[in-house]
LUMROPA-154945 format. One line per 8 residues: number of its first residue (from 0); for each residue x, y, z of C-alpha. Coordinates in steps of 0.02 Angstrom, whole numbers. Layout:
BEGIN
NUM) X:Y:Z ~ ...
This chain:
BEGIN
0) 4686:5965:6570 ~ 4743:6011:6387 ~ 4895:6028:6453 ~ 4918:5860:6534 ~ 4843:5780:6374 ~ 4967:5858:6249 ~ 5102:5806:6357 ~ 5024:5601:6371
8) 5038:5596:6204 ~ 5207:5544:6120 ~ 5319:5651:6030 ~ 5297:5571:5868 ~ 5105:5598:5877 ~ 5130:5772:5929 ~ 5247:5805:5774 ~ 5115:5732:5654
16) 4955:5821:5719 ~ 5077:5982:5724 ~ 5113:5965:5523 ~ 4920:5922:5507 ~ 4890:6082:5565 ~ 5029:6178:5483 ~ 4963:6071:5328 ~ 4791:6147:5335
24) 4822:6321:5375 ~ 4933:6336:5228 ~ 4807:6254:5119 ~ 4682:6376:5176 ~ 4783:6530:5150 ~ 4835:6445:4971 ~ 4655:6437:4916 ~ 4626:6648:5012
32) 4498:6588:5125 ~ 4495:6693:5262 ~ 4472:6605:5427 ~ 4274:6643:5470 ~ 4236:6566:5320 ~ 4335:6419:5324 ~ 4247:6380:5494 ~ 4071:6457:5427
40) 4083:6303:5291 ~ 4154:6174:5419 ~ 4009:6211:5522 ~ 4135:6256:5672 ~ 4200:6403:5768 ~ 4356:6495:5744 ~ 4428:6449:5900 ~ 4396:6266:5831
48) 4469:6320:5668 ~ 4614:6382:5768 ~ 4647:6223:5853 ~ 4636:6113:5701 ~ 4759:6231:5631 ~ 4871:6193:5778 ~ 4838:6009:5781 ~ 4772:5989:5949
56) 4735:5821:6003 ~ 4577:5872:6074 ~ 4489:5901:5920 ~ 4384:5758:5858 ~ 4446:5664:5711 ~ 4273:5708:5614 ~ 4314:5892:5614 ~ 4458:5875:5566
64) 4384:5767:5413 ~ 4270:5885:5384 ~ 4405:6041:5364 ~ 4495:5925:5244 ~ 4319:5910:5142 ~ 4302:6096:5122 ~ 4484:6115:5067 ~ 4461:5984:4936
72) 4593:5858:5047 ~ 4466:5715:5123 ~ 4518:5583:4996 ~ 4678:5529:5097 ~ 4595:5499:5242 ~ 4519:5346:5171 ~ 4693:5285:5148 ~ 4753:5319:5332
80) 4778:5148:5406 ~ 4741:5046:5235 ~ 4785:4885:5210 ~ 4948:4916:5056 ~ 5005:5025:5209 ~ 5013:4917:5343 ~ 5200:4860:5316 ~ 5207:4778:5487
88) 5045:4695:5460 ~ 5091:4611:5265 ~ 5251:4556:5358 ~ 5165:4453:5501 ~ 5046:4406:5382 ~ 5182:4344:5283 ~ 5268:4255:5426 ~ 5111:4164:5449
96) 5111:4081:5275 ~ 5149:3897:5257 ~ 5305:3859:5212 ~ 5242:3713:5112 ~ 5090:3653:5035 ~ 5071:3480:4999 ~ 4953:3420:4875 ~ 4781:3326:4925
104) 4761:3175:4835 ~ 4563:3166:4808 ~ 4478:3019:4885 ~ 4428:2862:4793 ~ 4216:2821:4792 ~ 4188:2702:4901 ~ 4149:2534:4820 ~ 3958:2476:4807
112) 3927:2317:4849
């Protein structure tokens, strides 16, 4: 089943989870923590450890949160899909914007009488 879900995904995922991984087992071995207590402090297994560190899909996003917490690394995740980011999204935003604005003239009272 791993397998078959590694392969649904697209190539472009794949690359990205792939550095993730890379990412986080170099800043592991930057900071000399030995695997078993890398996972020890994420509250996980190794073999967990292990598959963060190869950035398989299968691996829920709050562990892999929670790794980037004990490296130090959990404040970019905040800024994942954030609104400055979202180039396609400003642009159709953009696209929706009037292309004029007229004025509004305010109403006079209405006369007493």
């Amino acid at each position: 089943m791993e397998v078959t879900r590694k392969r649904s995904l697209p190539l472009p995922v794949r690359r990205v989870l792939g550095k993730l991984g890379a990412d986080v087992r170099d800043a592991r071995r930057r900071r000399r923590i030995p695997t078993a207590t890398m996972a020890e402090r994420a509250l996980i297994s190794r073999t967990t450890l292990h598959k963060v560190e190869k950035g398989d899909p299968g691996v829920s996003l709050g562990v892999y949160a929670t790794v980037l917490f004990v490296l130090g690394l959990e404040a970019g995740i905040g800024e994942l899909a954030d609104a400055r980011r979202d180039v396609v999204g400003l642009d159709l935003e953009a696209e929706a914007l009037p292309k004029r604005i007229r004025a509004r003239h305010p109403r006079k009272p209405a006369a007493h009488g």
